[in-house]
N, C-alpha and C positions, 0 to 999 in steps of 0.2 A: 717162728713165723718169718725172723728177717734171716738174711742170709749175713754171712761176716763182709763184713768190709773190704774191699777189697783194695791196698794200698797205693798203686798209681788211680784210684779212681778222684777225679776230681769231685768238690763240694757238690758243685750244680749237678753234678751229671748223676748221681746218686738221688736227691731230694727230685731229677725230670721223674727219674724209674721208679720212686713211691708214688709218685703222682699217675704216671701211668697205669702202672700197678693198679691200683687202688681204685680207679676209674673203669679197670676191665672188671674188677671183683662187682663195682655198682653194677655195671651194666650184666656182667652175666645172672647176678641175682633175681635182678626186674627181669631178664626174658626167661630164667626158668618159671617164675611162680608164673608168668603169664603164660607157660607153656601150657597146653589143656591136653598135653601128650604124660606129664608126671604131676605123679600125689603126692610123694615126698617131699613140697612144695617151701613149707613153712620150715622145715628145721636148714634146709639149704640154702634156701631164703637170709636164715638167722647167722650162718656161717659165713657164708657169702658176704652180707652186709658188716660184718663184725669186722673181716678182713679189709674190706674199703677204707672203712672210717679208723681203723687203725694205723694203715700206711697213709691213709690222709694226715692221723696229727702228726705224726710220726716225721713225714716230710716238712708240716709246721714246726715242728720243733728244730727240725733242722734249717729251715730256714732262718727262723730268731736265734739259734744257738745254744737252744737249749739240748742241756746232755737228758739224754732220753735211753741211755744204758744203765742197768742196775751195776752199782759198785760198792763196794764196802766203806760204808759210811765214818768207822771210826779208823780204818788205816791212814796211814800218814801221808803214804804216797797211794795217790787214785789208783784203787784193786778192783779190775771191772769183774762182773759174775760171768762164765761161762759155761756151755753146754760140755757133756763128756768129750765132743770133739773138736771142741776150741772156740765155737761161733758165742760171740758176744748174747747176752739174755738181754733183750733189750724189750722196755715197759709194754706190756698186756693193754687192752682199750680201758679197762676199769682204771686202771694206774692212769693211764692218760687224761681221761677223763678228770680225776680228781686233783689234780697239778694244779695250784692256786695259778698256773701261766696258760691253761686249759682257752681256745677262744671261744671256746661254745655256751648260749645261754642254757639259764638252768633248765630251760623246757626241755629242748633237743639233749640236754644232759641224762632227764626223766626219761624221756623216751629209748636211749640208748641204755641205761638201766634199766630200764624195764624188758628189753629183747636180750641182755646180758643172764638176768636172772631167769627167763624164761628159757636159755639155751643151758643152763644149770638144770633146771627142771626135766630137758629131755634130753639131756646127754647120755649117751651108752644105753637110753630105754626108748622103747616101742612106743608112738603115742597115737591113738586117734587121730583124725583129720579134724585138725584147731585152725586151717588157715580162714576160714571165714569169721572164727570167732577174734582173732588178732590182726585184721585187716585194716583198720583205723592204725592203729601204731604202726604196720609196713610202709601205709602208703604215708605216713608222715616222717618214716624215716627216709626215705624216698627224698622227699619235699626240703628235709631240714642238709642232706648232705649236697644235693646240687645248688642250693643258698649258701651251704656252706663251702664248697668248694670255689665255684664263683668268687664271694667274697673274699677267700685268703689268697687263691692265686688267679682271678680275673676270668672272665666271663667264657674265655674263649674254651675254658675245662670242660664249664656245665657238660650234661649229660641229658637234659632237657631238649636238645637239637637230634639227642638221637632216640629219643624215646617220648612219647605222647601219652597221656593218661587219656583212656578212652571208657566214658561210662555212658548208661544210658540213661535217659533221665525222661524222655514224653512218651515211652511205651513200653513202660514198666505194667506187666497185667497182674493181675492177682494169682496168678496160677503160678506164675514166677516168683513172687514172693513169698507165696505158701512152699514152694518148693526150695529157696534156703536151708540151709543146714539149720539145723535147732542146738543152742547153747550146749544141751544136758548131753553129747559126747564127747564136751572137754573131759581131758581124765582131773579126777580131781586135786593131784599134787598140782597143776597147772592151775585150777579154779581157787584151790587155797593160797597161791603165791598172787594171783592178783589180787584175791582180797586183800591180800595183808601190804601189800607195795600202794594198793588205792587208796586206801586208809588214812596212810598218813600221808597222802597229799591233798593240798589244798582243794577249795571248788575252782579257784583262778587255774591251780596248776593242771587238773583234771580237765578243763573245760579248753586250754590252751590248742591251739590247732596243731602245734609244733608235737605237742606231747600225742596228738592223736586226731587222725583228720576223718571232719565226719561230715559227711553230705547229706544232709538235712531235707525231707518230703514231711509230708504230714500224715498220719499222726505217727506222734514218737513212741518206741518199743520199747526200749533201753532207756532209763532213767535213776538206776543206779548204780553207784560206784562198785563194781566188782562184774558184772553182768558181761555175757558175752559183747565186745564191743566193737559193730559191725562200720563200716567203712559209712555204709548210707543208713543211717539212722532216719524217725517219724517225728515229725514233732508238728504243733499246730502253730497255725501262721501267725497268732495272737503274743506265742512263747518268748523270753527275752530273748532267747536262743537266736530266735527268728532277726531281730536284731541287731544281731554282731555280723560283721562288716568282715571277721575273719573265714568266717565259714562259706561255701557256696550252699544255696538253698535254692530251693525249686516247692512247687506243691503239685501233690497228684489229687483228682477225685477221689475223695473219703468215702469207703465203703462201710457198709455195715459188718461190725468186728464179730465172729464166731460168740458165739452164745453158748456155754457148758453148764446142765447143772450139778450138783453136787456127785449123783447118783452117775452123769456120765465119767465123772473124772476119777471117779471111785472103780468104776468099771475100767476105763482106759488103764489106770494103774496095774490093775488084776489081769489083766490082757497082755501086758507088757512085765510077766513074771514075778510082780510085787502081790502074790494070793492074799496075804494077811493084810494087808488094807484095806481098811473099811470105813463107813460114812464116821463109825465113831476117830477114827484116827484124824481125818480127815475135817472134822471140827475142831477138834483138837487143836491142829495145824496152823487155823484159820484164824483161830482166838489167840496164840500165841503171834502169830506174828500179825495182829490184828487187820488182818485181810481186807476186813470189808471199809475200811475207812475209806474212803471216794479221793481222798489222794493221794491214794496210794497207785489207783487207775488196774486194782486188779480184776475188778467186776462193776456192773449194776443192778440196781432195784427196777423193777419194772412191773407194776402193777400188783405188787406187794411182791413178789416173787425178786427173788436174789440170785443174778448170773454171774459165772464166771468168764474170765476173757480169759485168751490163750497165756499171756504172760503169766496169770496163778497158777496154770498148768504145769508153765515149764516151774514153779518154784516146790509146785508137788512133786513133779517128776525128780528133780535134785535131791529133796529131801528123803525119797525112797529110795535113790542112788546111796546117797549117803550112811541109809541105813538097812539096805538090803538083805542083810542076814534078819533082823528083826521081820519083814515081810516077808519071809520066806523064796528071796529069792539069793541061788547060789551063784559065787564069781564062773 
């Protein structure tokens, strides 16, 4: 990624050019994914931003002094690593990151691991269109490197002057949010690696704006950890969520949520190439991940009669994802 050194080059004038560098990679990142002209949106997105925040520490390291070239640790005299054609290997953003001299907290740290391993996930392979489901982590990567740039070399860097976050928030209709992408076309090595990176972090660290920025209406969709995790989230004005001073929040007019009973979602399933699903599988399901508990917010009771809300839909639908060859449907 860096190029070799180049001998008359002076200190400054090297650490200007990563910082430039590094400021055209942000910005070209944010105007592709906003471009409504390309889909290839998110993995570009994730290279793009990798490259930024790379020549950013890259250029802090060079500023404090720190060696930031891989060299042979146990030679005598400093043996740096080089490429077949001479150019110095100099530290990858994981390496950088993890350098006990690293300045970033551990939110922004989360969050740059977490698009690290998600570009692990879809390197060299084809994936489904997942930018709406990793929208919360872009735009907080977004947020965490013009604070971060700012802060290491002064205000005048940000990237905030040339770029505007523009969302809609008092004429948001229903018809547009029924039309969102739905979670269950993440492919599933991608819905497996969040579960397993969400896991083991905290509610503090999960819930952190830095690690994933979510713009809050009510009611909330998304309430657990691993779930597609959309940029504007639902939640009720009551919620502690509603509370916190980090989030922006707004409320829309509460509608009345889609009502499914058993025998539709049974059907939708068989509709949608899962034949062998049937109401017995589909209790089954229920009881197993005890479905009906009321705070779980996947259904309600309503005059002895038991509905499902869209959210159990989408956890049917994964499950028959998951297990497709069993329902009779082929890749």
């Amino acid at each position: 990624m860096m190029m070799k050194q180049h001998p008359k080059r002076r200190f400054g004038s090297i650490t200007k050019e990563l910082i430039t560098k590094s400021r055209e990679a942000a910005l070209a990142a944010v105007q592709i994914f906003n471009s409504p002209t390309i889909t290839f949106k998110s993995e570009i997105y994730i290279v793009l931003m990798n490259i930024a925040w790379t020549y950013l520490l890259h250029a802090y390291y060079r500023k404090m002094r720190i060696e930031y070239r891989y060299f042979d640790q146990k030679a005598k005299r400093r043996k740096y690593h080089t490429t077949k054609s001479g150019a110095y290997k100099y530290w990858e953003l994981e390496r950088c990151l993890n350098d006990n001299k690293c300045p970033l907290d551990k939110d922004s740290k989360n969050n740059l691991m977490f698009l690290i391993g998600i570009r692990h996930e879809i390197e060299h392979k084809m994936t489904t269109r997942i930018d709406e489901s990793l929208s919360a982590k872009f735009q907080a990567c977004c947020v965490n490197y013009n604070e971060s740039i700012k802060g290491l070399f002064g205000d005048d860097h940000g990237i905030d002057k040339h770029l505007a976050l523009s969302l809609q928030f008092t004429a948001i209709s229903q018809d547009q949010l029924d039309a969102l992408p739905k979670s269950d076309i993440m492919p599933l090595n991608i819905k497996s690696f969040i579960d397993n990176f969400e896991k083991e972090l905290s509610d503090a660290d999960y819930n952190s704006p830095k690690y994933a920025c979510r713009f809050c209406f009510e009611p909330k969709l998304v309430n657990h950890k691993g779930q597609a995790d959309r940029v504007i989230q639902f939640i009720r004005p009551d919620s502690p969520l509603a509370a916190n001073k980090d989030i922006t929040y707004g409320v829309i007019k509460e509608s009345e949520k889609m009502k499914y009973r058993p025998s539709d979602i049974v059907s939708i399933m068989n509709k949608q190439g899962y034949k062998r699903f049937n109401m017995s599988k589909h209790t089954n399901l229920w009881k197993e991940k005890n479905g009906k508990d009321v705070k779980q917010g996947y259904g309600v009771e309503v005059a002895g009669t038991w509905y499902w809300y869209e959210a159990w839909v989408d956890i049917v639908r994964q499950h028959c994802v998951e297990n497709a060859k069993q329902y009779g449907k082929s890749k």
